[in-house]
C-alpha positions in Angstrom: -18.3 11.6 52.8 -21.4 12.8 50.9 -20.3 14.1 47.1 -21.1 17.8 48.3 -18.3 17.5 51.5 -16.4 16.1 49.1 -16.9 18.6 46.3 -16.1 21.4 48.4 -13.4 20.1 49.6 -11.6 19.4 46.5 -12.4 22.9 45.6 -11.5 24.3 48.6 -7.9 22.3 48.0 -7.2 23.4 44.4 -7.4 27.0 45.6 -5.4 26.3 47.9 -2.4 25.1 45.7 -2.1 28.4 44.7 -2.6 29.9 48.0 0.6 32.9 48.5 0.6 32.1 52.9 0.7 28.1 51.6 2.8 28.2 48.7 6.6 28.8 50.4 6.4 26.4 52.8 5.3 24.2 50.0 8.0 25.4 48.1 10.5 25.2 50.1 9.9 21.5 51.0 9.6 20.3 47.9 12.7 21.7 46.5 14.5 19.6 49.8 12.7 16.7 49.4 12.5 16.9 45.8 16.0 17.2 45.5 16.8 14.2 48.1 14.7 12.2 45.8 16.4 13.1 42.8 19.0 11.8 44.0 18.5 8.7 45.2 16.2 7.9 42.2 18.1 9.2 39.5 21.3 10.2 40.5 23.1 7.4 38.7 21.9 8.2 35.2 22.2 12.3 35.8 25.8 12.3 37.1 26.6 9.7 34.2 24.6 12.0 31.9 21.8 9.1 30.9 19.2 11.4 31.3 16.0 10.5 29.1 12.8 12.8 28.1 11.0 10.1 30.3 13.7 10.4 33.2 13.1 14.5 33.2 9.1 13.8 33.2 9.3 11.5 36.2 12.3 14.5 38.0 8.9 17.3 37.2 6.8 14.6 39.2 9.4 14.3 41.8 9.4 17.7 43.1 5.8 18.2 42.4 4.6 15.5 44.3 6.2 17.1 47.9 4.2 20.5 46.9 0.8 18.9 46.5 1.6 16.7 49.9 2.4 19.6 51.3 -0.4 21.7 50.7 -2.9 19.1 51.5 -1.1 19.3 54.4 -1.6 22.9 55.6 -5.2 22.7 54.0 -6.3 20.1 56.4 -4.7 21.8 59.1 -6.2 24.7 58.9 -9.3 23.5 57.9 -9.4 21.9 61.1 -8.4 25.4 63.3 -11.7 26.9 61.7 
C-alpha cells in the first residue's frame, strides 16, 4: 500500500468508529464478547473481589478491543460494496 491509500484509509476508519449506522452493532458485540472475556479472564479475582486498578484497565481494554474489531469490520465491508 502506498502512504496515501493508507492515509486515507486510516482516516476513513477513525470516522468510522464513531459512525451512528456502525456503532450498535459494534456495541452490541462488544458488550457479548466483552463480557465472555471478562469472564474467563478475570472472573476469578472479580467474584473473589481481587480486583486491581490494573485488572479494571485491562476489563476497559477487553470490551474495547471487540468494538474496534468490529468496526474495522463493517468499514472494510462496506468499503468493498462501494
Amino acid at each position: 500500500m502506498t502512504l496515501k491509500i493508507m492515509k486515507n484509509f486510516l482516516k476513513g476508519y477513525l470516522v468510522s468508529l464513531f459512525n451512528p449506522q456502525l456503532a450498535p452493532t459494534a456495541l452490541k458485540v462488544a458488550l457479548f464478547i466483552g463480557t465472555i472475556l471478562l469472564i474467563i479472564n478475570h472472573g476469578y479475582a472479580l467474584f473473589r473481589g481481587q480486583m486491581t486498578s490494573d485488572r479494571w484497565i485491562s476489563v476497559l481494554l477487553t470490551y474495547c478491543m471487540p468494538y474496534l474489531v468490529n468496526i474495522h469490520g463493517q468499514y472494510i465491508s462496506n468499503s468493498r460494496k462501494k
